[in-house]
C-alpha positions, 0 to 999 in steps of 0.5 A: 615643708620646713617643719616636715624637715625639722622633724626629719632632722630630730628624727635622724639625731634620736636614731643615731643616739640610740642606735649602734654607731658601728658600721659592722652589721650583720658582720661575726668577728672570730676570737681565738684567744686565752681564759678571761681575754673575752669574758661575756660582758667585755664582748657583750659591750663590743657587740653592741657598739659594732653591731656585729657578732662575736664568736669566742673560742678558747685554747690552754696551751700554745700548742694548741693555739698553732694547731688551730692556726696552723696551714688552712685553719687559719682561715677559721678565725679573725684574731687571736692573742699570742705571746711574742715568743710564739709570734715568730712562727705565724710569721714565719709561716705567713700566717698573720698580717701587718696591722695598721697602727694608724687605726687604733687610736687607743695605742697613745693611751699605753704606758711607753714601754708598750708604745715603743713596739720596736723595742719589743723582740719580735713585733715589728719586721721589716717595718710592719707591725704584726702584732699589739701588747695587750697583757703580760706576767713576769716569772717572779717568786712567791714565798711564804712568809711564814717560812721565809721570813726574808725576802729572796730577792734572787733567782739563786733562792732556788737552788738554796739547800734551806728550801730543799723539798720545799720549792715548786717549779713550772714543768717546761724544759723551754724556760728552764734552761733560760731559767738556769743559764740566767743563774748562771749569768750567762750573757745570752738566754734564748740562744745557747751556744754548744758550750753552755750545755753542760753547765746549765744541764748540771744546774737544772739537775741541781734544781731538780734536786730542791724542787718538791714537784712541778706544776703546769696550770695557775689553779694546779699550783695553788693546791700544791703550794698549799696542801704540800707546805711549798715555801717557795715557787717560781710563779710562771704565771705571776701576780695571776697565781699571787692573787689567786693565792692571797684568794684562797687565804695564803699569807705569801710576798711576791719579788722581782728577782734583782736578775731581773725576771723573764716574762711573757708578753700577750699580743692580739694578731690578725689572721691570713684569713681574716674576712673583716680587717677593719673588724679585728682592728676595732677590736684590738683598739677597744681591748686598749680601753682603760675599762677592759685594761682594769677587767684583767687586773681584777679577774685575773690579776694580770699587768695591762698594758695602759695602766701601771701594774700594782705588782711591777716596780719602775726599774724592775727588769723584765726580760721579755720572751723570745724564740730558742735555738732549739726549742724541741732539744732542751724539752727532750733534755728537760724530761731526762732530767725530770726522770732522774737521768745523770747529766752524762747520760742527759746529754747522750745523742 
């Protein structure tokens, strides 16, 4: 009988080596979330560990994230990444929940200025956490050094006449009128008091007038930069468009703005309809991995959140995105000054 036993006890130490360690059998985790947040083999090796299922679904564009999202469909997922700007609406309309902090272990492995969740606008309400840092890009510049043979260390480098016809420009009236009161040096970006309309209207129609076109995707910007001799672009999408860039053969720089640089930060939230919290939060903690953290780095060339960027500067300053005063009025007022309108008439009612 002891022997018996024994051979039990072996038994039992071989299956546990060999066998999942996850206790999520038959269990399916649905992620809504960006290109290159869950390739096949990040989610391959989650899979196996969990015993569980992972359904991935893609989306392109903030709008679309809060269509899917929004009112009843957001029983449809589980977890979903968002940046912390857009955040404040789910919460808004309740459709996330808090996360417990206490059961993602991997939270002590970020660099600290991810750690101090309270500094980071919108994450942390009424002292729950509702959302985890995972990925970010600051809104640096990229300039062709073959053109500019000194690095524009300043946002004013897109207004330079020198650059006039040459400079490319995210199409997105939300930021551009950050963008402008920031170069302006005003003392408060996401919310304009009604004074500070004209003037930064008047700079974005000056900025219009630099600007050889605007773009809207990573991969739309390269061509442009290329095939129309750009020698400088505001990078929305940062050191992912830089590395896509030196990929493709470009000999460019890319800089900080001494300004400092606004910059949108990815978190992973839970969903209102999440059938496995545990599950969401499993995998949240696994996406802090050094390894996943290096995934994005070398793919996509995007900043993690464990480990220093190769692109970011200690003393760099970032600005991190948050909500406007009235996001709908300054995309109205960006398209009249897209189309050419004089800013007596871009300010019409």
């Amino acid at each position: 009988m002891m022997r018996f036993n024994h051979c039990l006890w072996l038994l039992s130490l071989l299956l546990a080596a060999i066998l999942p360690t996850g206790g999520f059998a038959a269990e399916t985790l649905r992620v809504l979330t960006w290109p290159g947040y869950a390739d096949a083999d990040v989610v391959k090796v989650f899979e196996k560990r969990t015993n569980s299922k992972v359904e991935v679904t893609l989306i392109d564009s903030d709008d679309v994230l809060w269509q899917k999202l929004n009112e009843h469909r957001a029983d449809d997922f589980d977890v979903f990444a968002v940046n912390t700007a857009e955040l404040q609406r789910y919460i808004r309309h309740e459709l996330v929940l808090p996360i417990n902090a206490a059961a993602l272990p991997n939270l002590s492995t970020q660099l600290p200025r991810f750690r101090d969740l309270e500094a980071i606008p919108g994450i942390v309400h009424d002292g729950k956490v509702f959302a985890i840092p995972y990925t970010y890009a600051e809104m640096g510049l990229i300039y062709d050094r073959q053109q500019i043979k000194e690095v524009p260390d300043s946002i004013a480098a897109l207004w330079d006449p020198r650059y006039r016809g040459k400079v490319l420009v995210y199409d997105d009236g939300t930021h551009n009128f950050s963008l402008a009161a920031q170069a302006l040096g005003n003392a408060t970006l996401f919310h304009l008091d009604k004074n500070d309309w004209p003037a930064i209207v008047n700079q974005l129609i000056a900025l219009r007038r630099n600007v050889l076109t605007f773009y809207t995707q990573p991969e739309e910007s390269v061509d442009l930069f290329r095939s129309r001799q750009a020698s400088l672009m505001l990078a929305n999408y940062g050191s992912q468009q830089l590395q896509l860039l030196r990929a493709a053969g470009a000999d460019v720089g890319y800089v900080i703005p001494k300004e400092g640089a606004l910059a949108w930060l990815d978190c992973w939230a839970v969903t209102r309809g999440v059938r496995n919290k545990a599950l969401a939060e499993v995998w949240i903690n696994y996406l802090l991995e050094p390894e996943q953290g290096k995934v994005l780095e070398t793919r996509q060339g995007l900043a993690n959140t464990t480990s220093p960027s190769p692109y970011y500067v200690a003393g760099d300053n970032l600005i991190w995105l948050e909500p406007v005063e009235n996001a709908e009025r300054r995309n109205q007022l960006w398209k009249r000054i897209v189309s050419g309108d004089r800013a007596s008439r871009v300010l019409l009612p």
